[in-house]
Residue, then its C-alpha position, 0 to 999 in steps of 0.5 A: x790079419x796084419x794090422x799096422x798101426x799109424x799116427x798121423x803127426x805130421x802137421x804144423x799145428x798152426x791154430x795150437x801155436x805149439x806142437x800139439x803132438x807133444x801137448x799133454x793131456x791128462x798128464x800124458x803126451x797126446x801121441x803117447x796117449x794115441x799110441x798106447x791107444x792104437x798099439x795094443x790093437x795093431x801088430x807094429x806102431x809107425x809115426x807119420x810125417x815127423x821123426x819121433x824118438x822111441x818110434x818107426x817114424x816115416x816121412x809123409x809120402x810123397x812130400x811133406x804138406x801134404x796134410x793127413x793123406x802124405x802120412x796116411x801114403x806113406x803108412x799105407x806103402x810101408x804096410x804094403x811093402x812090410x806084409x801088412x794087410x791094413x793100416x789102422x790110423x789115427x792123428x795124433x790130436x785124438x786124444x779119446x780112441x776107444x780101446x775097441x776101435x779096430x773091432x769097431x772098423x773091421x769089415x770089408x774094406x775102408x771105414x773111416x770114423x764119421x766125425x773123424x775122418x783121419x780116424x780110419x781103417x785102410x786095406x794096404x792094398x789101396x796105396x796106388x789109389x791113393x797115389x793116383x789121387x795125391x798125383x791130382x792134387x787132392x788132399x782131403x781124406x773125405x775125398x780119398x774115403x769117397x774115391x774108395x767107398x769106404x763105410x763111414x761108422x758112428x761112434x757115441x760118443x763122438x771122437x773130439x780132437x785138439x786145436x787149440x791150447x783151450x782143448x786141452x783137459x788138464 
């Protein structure tokens, strides 16, 4: 199975008052440290939503501002056209992805992270899917998850994310 992984990083991060894909936690950038998270457990490592140097970045699909499921599309378009059987995804403010994240998703069909739901694991085959729903207006992933059935998994401890500056664990 081909899986490709993607950081969802194309938001404006207005409650953080800075951009927060490039926030250090621990001493690292926080989409560094999702991609050195995610990468080892995917095939190829593409950004969504932003231009970031030193990656494949992809414009989110099919207009920017379109929160998490813009760059979730556009990813799930890039692995479908590229022979990528899934899509691994994880925004770029979840700073603790557990090494195993893939093992913990695999199954049959979509599965999301419960807590976190732009945690996710997404056969690419489900890009009209999605098409169809963003040409509704919809642009909540839980939305999309229900839409698709995906499985929602519980992991303990729960995954957090960053929003504020005050989030941030030096």
């Amino acid at each position: 199975m081909r899986i490709l992984g993607a950081i969802l990083a194309g938001g404006k991060s207005q409650r953080f008052g800075s951009d927060k894909a490039h926030a250090l936690w621990r001493g690292e950038r926080l989409i560094d440290r999702v991609a050195g998270a995610i990468g080892p457990q995917c095939e190829a490592l593409v950004v969504c939503g932003r231009e970031e140097p030193g990656f494949i970045s992809l414009p989110d699909r099919p207009a920017a501002g379109l929160g998490p499921l813009g760059g979730l599309n556009a990813a799930l378009h890039h692995a479908r056209e590229n022979g990528f059987d899934s899509v691994l995804a994880a925004a770029c403010d979840i700073p603790d992805i557990p090494p195993d994240l893939l093992a913990r998703l695999a199954g049959e069909g979509a599965a999301i992270i419960a807590d976190q739901p732009v945690v996710g694991l997404w056969p690419a085959n489900l890009a009209p899917a999605l098409d169809l729903l963003l040409a509704e207006g919809a642009c909540a992933i839980y939305r999309f998850a229900d839409r698709v059935n995906a499985r929602l998994v519980n992991i303990d401890p729960g995954l957090g994310n960053i929003n504020r500056p005050e989030d941030i664990v030096v």
